[in-house]
N, C-alpha and C positions, 0 to 999 in steps of 0.2 A: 348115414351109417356110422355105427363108432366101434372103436378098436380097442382091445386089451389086450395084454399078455399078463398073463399068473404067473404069480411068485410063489414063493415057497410058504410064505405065509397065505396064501390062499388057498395053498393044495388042500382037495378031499373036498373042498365045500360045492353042494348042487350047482349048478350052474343061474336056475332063477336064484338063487339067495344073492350067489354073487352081484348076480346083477342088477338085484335091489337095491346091496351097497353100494355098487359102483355110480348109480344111477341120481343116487340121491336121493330128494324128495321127489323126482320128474315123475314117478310111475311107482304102483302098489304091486306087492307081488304078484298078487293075481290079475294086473294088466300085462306084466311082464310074462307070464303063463302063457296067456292066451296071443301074446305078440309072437310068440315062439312058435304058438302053434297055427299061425295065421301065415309069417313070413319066416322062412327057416332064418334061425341063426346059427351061423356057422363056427366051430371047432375044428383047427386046423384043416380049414378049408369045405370041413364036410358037416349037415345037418345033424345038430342035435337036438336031443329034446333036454325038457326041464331038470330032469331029476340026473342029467350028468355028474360025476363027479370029478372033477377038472384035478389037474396036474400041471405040476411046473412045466413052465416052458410052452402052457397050450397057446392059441391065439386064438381072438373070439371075435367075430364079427356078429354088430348086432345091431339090426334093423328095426328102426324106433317105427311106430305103430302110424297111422295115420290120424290126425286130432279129428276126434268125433265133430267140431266145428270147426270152421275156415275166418269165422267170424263173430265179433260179440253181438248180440243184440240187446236193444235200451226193455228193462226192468223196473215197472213203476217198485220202483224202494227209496223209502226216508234216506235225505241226505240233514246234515248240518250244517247248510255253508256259512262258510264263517265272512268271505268276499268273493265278489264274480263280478267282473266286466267282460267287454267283446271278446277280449285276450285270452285273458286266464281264470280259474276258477280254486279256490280252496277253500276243504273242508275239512269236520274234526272225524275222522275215522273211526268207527267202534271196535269194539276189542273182538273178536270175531270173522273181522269179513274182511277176504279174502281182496288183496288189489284188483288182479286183473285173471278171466279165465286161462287155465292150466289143467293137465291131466287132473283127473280128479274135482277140480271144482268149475266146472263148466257154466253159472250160472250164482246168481246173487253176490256178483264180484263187485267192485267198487265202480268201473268201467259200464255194468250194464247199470247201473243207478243216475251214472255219471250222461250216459247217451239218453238216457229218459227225461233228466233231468236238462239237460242242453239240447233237448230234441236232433241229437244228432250231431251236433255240431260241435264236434273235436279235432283236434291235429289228425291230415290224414296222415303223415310221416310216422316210419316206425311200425310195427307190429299191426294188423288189422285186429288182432287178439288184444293190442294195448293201447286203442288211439288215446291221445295225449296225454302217456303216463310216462313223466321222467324221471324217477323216482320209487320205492315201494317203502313199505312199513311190512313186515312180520305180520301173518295173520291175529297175533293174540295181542300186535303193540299197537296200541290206539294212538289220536292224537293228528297233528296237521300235517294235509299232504296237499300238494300246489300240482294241475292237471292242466296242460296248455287246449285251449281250444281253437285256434291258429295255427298253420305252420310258422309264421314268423316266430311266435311267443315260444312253438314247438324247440325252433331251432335256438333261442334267444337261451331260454331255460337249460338245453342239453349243456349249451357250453359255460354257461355259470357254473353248473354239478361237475363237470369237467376241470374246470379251472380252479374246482374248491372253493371258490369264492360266497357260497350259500355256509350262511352258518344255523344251525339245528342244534336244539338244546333239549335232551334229554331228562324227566325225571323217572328214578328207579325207586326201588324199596328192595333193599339186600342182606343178604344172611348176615346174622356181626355183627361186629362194633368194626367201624374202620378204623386203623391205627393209626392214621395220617388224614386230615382234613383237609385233603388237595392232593393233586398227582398227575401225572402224565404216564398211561402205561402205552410204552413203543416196542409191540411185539409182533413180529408176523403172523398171519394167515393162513393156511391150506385146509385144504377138506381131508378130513381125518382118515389115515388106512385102516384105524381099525373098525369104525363106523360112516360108513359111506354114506349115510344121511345127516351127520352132523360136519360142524367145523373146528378146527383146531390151532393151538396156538404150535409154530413148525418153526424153528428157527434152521433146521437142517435139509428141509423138505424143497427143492430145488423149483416146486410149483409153488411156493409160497409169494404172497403179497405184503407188501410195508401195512400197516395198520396202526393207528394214533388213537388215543382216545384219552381228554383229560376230565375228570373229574372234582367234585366239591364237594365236601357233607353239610349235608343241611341241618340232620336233625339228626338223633341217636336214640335211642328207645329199644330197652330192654336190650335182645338181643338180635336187633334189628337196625337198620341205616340206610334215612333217606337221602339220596346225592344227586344231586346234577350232573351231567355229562352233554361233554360238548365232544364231536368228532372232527378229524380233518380226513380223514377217507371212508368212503363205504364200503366195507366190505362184509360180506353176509353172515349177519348173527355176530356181528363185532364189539358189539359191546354185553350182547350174551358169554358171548366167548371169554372175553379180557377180564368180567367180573370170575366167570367161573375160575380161572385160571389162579386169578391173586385169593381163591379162594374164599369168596364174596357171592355166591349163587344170585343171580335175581329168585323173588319172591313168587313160584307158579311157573317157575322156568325149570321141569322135572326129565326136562331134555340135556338139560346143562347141570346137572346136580342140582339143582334150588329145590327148596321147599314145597312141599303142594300149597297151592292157595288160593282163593276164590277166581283168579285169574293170573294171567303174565304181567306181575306192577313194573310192568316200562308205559314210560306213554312218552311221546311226541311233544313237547311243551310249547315250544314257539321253532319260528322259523323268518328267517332276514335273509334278504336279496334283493336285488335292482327290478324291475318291473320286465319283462323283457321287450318290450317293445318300444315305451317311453322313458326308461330308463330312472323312472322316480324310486325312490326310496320304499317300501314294503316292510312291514314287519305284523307278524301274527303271534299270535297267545290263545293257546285253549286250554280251558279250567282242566283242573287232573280230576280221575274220575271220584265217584265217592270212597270205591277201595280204599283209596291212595290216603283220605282223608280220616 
């Protein structure tokens, strides 16, 4: 169950709208419809329906839906693995597909490719929705992601991404010219009050997260700038976020002010870290897509 109270800014609005924003990407309005009308959700204590029009000061309780599955199942779908031992496995991600299943994309996720493709044999630790995903990419950012198929590598991995000690190297294509050939933008985080399915850069917002993200320009053209970007936190849509912000959209990121264009030009470039079980040295590179080029 989760909890809100309305503010003043959110007085007059239906109660699904609300709670599409509130909710984020987890649920489409019309899952949230039918969750209302399935399991009451409560307005100061008492059942409402969808089309309430909420007031300050209300309280909402609201009972998230049951997931149509308990569990992923393996999906003969094309993988690119780029390496795979007993341990671990990583591949280059396409622009399109989804990590792991979540309301809405229940199937052709990364995970059922992934259990097809290792006949099963993933981290059971964690999520039965996610076995050995320690990590995500954005459905539209392509590029390399590392998937434990042991618990040891399971556990070996969490705490590298933890530690920050995995370094991940980013290439973009951004609105502009950049002014500055280098940079470090250290802005906070939060999810946006005015758009509950987006994120925002909050330095007052008391849910806010640290967020790091430095940058390099590679190359300049016309009124366009390709850059490298390296993070030191994950934080969701963070480097979507920090370009919007400085005013630099990514290129097909029309979620974040960017440009329309034949896709979202982020991609995953390479990826460094310790092996998690034998402790050897790891380093990957996946070509950027043709877009990009």
């Amino acid at each position: 169950m989760k909890q809100f109270k309305i503010t003043d800014e959110d007085a007059g609005k239906r109660l699904d709208v609300f709670l599409s924003h509130a909710l984020g990407s987890e649920y489409s309005r019309s899952q949230i419809q039918q969750a209302i009308k399935q399991c009451p959700t409560l307005v100061n204590k008492r059942s409402s329906k969808s089309g309430y029009r909420l007031k300050a000061g209300d309280e909402i309780e609201f009972t998230s839906p049951e997931p149509k599955i308990t569990k992923a199942e393996p999906e003969n779908i094309p993988l690119d693995v780029i390496y795979e031992d007993k341990d671990v496995i990583v591949v280059n991600k396409p622009c399109g597909m989804v990590v792991h299943p979540a309301a809405g994309n229940y199937n052709g996720t990364l995970v059922n490719a992934l259990l097809f493709h290792c006949k099963g044999n993933l981290a059971n630790l964690g999520s039965p929705l996610r076995p050995g995903i320690v990590h995500r990419l954005d459905k539209n950012t392509s590029g390399v992601i590392i998937a434990a198929k042991t618990d040891a590598a399971y556990k070996g991995l969490v705490e590298q991404f933890k530690s920050r000690s995995v370094h991940k190297i980013y290439i973009a294509v951004v609105k502009g010219k950049m002014p500055l050939l280098s940079g470090k933008i250290e802005l906070p985080i939060a999810r946006s009050r005015k758009n509950r399915k987006k994120m925002a850069v909050s330095v007052l917002d008391k849910r806010k997260k640290p967020a790091i993200t430095h940058y390099k320009v590679l190359n300049i053209s016309d009124n366009f700038s390709k850059i490298e970007l390296s993070i030191e936190t994950g934080r969701t849509h963070q480097i979507r976020v920090h370009m919007s912000y400085l005013g630099h959209p990514i290129l097909g990121d029309t979620h974040y002010g960017g440009p329309t264009a034949v896709r979202l030009m982020l991609h995953a470039f390479s990826l460094q870290l310790k092996h998690p079980v034998n402790n050897k040295d790891l380093s990957f590179k996946t070509p950027l897509p043709d877009e990009f080029k």
